[in-house]
KOLLUM-429675 format. One record per atom (N, C-alpha, C, O): x, y, z; residue in one letter. Coordinates in pm, whole numbers, plus 50000, padded with zeros to 5 digits. Example, Ala and Ser with C-alpha at 12.3 -4.5 7.8 and 13.67 -1.06 7.14 Angstrom:
residues 2
513194943150780A
512304955050780A
513204967050780A
514244966850846A
512854977550708S
513674989450714S
512905000350787S
513415011450804S
***
This chain:
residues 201
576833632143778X
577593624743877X
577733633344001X
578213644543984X
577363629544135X
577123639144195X
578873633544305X
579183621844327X
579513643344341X
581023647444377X
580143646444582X
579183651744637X
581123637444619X
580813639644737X
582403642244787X
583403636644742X
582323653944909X
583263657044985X
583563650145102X
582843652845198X
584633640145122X
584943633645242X
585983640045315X
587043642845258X
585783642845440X
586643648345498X
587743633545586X
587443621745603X
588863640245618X
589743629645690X
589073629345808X
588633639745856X
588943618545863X
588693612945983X
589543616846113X
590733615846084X
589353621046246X
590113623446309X
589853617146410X
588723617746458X
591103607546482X
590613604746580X
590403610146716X
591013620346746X
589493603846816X
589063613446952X
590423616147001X
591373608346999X
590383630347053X
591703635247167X
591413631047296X
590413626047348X
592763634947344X
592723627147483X
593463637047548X
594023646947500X
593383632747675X
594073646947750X
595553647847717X
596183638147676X
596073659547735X
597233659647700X
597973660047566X
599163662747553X
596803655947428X
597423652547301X
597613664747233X
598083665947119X
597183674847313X
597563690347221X
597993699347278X
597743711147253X
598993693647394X
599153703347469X
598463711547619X
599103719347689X
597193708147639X
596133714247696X
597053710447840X
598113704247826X
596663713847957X
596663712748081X
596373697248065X
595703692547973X
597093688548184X
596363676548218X
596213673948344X
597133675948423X
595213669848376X
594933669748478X
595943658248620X
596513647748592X
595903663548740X
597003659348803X
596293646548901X
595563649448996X
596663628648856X
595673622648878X
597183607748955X
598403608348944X
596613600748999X
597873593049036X
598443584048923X
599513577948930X
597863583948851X
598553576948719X
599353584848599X
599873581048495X
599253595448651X
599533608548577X
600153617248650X
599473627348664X
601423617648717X
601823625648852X
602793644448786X
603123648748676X
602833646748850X
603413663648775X
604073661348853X
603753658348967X
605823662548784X
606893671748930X
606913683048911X
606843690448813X
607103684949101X
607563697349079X
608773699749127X
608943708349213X
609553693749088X
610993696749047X
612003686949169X
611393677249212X
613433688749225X
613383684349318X
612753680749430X
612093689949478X
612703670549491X
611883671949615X
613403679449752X
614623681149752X
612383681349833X
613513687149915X
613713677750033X
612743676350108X
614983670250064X
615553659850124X
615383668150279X
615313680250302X
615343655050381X
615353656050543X
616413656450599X
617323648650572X
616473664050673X
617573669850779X
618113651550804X
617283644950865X
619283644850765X
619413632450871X
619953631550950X
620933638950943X
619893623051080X
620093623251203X
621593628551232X
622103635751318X
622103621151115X
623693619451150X
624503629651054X
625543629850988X
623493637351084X
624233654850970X
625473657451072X
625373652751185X
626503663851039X
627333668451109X
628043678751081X
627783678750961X
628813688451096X
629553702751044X
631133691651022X
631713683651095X
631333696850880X
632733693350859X
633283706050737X
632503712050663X
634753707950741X
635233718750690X
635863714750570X
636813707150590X
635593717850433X
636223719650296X
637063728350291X
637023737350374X
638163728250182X
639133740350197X
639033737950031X
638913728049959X
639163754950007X
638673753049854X
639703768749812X
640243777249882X
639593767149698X
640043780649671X
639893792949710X
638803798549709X
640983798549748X
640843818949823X
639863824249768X
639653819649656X
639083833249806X
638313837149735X
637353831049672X
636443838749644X
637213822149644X
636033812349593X
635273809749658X
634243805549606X
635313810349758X
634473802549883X
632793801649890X
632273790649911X
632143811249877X
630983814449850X
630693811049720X
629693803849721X
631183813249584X
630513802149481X
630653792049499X
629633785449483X
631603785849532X
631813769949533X
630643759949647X
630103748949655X
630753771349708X
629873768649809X
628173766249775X
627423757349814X
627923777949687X
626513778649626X
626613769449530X
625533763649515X
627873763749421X
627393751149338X
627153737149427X
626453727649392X
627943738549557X
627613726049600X
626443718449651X
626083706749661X
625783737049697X
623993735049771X
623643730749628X
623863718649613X
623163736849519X
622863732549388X
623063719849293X
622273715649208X
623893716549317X
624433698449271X
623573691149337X
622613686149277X
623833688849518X
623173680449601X
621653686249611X
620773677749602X
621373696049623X
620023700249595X
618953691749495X
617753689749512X
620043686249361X
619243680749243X
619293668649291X
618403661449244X
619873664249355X
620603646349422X
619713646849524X
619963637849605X
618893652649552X
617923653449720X
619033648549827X
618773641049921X
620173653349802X
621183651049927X
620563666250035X
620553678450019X
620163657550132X
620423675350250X
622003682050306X
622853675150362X
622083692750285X
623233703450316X
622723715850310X
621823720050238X
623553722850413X
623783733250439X
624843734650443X
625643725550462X
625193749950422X
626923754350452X
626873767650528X
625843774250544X
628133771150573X
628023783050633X
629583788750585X
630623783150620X
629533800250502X
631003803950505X
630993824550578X
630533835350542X
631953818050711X
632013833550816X
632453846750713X
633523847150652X
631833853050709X
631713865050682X
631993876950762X
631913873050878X
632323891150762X
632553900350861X
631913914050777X
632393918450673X
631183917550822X
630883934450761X
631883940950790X
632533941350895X
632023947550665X
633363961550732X
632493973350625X
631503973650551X
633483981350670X
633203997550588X
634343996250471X
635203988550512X
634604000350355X
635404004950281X
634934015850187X
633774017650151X
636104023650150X
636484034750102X
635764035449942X
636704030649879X
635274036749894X
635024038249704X
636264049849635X
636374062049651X
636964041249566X
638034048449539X
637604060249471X
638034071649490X
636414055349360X
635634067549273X
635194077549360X
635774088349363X
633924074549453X
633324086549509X
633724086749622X
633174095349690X
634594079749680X
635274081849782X
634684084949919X
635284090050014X
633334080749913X
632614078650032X
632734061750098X
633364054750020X
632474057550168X
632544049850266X
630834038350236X
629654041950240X
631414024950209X
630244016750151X
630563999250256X
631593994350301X
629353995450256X
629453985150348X
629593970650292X
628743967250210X
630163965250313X
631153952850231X
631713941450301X
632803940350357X
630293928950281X
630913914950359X
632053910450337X
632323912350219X
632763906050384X
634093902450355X
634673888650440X
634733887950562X
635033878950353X
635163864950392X
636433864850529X
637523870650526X
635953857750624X
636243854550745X
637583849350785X
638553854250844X
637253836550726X
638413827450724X
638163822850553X
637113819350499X
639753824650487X
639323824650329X
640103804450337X
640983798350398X
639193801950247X
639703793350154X
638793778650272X
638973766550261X
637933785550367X
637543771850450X
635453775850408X
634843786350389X
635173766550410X
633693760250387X
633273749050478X
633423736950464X
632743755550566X
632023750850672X
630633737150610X
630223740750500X
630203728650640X
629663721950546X
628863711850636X
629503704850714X
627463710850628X
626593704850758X
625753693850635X
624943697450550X
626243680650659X
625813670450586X
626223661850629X
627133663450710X
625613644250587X
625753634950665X
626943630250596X
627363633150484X
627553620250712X
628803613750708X
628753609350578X
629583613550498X
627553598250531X
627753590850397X
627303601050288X
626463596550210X
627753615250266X
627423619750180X
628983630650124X
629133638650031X
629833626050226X
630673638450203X
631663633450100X
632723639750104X
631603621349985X
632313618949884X
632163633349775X
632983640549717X
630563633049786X
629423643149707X
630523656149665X
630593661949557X
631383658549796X
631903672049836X
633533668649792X
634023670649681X
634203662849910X
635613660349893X
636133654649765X
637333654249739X
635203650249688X
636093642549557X
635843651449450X
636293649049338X
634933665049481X
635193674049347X
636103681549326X
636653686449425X
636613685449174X
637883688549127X
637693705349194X
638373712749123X
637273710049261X
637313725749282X
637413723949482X
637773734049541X
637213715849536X
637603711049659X
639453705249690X
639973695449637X
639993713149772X
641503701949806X
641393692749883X
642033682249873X
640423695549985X
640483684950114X
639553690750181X
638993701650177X
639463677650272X
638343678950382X
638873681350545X
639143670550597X
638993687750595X
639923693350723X
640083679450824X
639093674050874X
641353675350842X
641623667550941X
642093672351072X
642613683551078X
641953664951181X
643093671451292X
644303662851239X
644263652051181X
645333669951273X
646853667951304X
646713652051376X
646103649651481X
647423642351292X
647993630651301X
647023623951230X
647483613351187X
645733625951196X
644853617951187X
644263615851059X
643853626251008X
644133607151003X
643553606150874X
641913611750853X
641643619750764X
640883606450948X
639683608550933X
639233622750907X
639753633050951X
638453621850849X
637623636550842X
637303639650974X
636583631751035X
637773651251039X
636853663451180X
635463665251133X
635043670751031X
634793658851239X
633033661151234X
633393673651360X
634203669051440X
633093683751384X
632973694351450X
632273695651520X
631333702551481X
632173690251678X
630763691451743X
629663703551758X
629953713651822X
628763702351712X
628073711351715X
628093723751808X
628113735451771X
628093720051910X
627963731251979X
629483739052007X
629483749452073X
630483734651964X
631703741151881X
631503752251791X
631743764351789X
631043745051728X
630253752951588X
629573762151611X
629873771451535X
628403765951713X
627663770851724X
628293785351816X
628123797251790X
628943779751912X
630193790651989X
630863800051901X
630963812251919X
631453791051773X
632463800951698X
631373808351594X
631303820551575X
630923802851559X
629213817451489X
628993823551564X
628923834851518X
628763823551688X
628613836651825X
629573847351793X
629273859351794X
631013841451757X
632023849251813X
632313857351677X
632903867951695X
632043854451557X
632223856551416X
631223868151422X
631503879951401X
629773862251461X
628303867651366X
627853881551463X
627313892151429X
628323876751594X
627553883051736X
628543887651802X
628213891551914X
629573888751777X
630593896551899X
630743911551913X
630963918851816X
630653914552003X
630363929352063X
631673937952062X
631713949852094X
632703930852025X
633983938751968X
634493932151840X
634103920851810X
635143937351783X
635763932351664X
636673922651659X
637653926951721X
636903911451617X
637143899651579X
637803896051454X
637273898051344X
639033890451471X
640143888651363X
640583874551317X
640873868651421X
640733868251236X
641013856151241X
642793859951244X
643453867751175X
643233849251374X
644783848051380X
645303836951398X
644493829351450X
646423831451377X
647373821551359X
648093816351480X
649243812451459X
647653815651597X
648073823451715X
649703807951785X
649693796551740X
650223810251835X
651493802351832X
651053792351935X
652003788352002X
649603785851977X
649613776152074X
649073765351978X
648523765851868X
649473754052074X
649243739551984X
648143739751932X
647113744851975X
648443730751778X
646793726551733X
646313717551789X
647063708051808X
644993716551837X
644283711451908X
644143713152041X
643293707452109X
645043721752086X
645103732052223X
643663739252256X
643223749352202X
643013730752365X
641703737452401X
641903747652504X
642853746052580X
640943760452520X
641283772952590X
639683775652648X
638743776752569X
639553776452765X
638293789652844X
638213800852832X
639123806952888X
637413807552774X
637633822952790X
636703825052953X
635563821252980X
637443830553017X
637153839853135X
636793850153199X
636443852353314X
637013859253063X
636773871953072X
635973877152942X
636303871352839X
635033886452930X
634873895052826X
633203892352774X
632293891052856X
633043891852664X
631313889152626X
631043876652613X
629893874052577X
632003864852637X
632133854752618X
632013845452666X
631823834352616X
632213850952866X
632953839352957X
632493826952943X
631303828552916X
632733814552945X
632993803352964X
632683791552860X
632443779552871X
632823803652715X
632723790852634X
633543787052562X
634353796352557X
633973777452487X
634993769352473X
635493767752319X
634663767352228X
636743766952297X
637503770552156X
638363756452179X
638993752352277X
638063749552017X
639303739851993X
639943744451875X
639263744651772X
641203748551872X
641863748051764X
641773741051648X
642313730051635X
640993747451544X
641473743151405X
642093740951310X
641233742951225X
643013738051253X
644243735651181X
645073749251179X
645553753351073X
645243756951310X
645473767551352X
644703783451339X
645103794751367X
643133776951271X
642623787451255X
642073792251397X
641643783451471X
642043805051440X
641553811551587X
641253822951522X
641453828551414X
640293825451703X
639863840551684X
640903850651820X
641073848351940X
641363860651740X
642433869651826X
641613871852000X
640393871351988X
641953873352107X
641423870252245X
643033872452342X
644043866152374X
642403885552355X
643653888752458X
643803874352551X
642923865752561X
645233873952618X
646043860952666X
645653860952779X
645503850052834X
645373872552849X
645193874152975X
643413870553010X
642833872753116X
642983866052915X
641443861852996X
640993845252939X
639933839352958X
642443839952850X
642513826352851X
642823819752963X
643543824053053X
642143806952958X
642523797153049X
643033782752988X
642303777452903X
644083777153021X
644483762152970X
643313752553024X
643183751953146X
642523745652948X
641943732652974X
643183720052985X
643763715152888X
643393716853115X
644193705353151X
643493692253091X
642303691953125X
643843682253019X
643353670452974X
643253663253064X
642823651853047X
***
């Protein structure tokens, strides 16, 4: 009786059925991961207030959340280099140090800032005084007070200073002349008195 050996039958492979590379075809698309969302027209700078000290993580989960949401944002939270002391070796080491604490600068469009203000690690979204709406920050506001933070040729303090909020001022004098400061929910930058000017409404 002669014993024949049948082997199992296998059926044909196909791309992809073992793992192999497959090839990248339009019926067959590869991500690669988020796509990265467009600047939109109607981006604008608005300010979060978040926990002391937190500012910079909270800040980096929020690029990261909306990042996966193809929401576009940017943030900016002011920073200041200083020198400090090492208590151990007691030499002198260089150390960013948050600007204005507990605020998050935040450049995204109007219909996106639920994304931001309704998370549990956010308090609020900066208003002016009387007003309910969120402060969109005109840009070139924005862009003045990063001069004066990132680029100023003397040292720079954030102060509380005793003139009205929303009290607009000229500087007149110094590395600065003639550009323009609106009060933020009393946040300022220190500016001797004597080279302010009152903007009359």
């Amino acid at each position: 009786m002669e014993n024949k050996k049948t082997g199992q039958q296998l059926p044909p492979t196909h791309a992809g059925d073992g793992g192999e590379a497959m090839e990248k075809t339009e019926d067959n698309p590869i991500s690669d991961g988020p796509k990265k969302a467009q600047k939109p027209q109607d981006a604008g700078w608005y300010v979060a207030v978040v926990r002391v000290n937190c500012e910079k993580r909270i800040a980096i989960d929020i690029q990261d959340v909306l990042d996966n949401k193809a929401i576009w944002f940017e943030y900016w939270v002011p920073t200041k280099r200083t020198f400090v002391v090492d208590r151990r070796t007691n030499k002198r080491k260089e150390k960013d140090r948050v600007f204005l604490s507990t605020f998050i600068f935040c450049h995204v469009s109007r219909k996106d800032l639920n994304e931001i203000r309704f998370r549990s690690d956010v308090y609020k979204m900066l208003t002016m005084p009387g007003s309910k709406d969120i402060y969109r920050i005109p840009d070139a506001e924005l862009e003045n007070y990063r001069q004066f933070v990132e680029c100023a040729c003397e040292e720079v303090s954030a102060y509380t200073a005793p003139l009205k909020k929303g009290q607009k001022v000229r500087i007149f004098g110094g590395a600065v002349i003639g550009c323009e400061i609106k009060y933020i929910a009393g946040a300022t930058i220190e500016i001797d008195r004597e080279l302010l000017q009152i903007i009359e409404d």
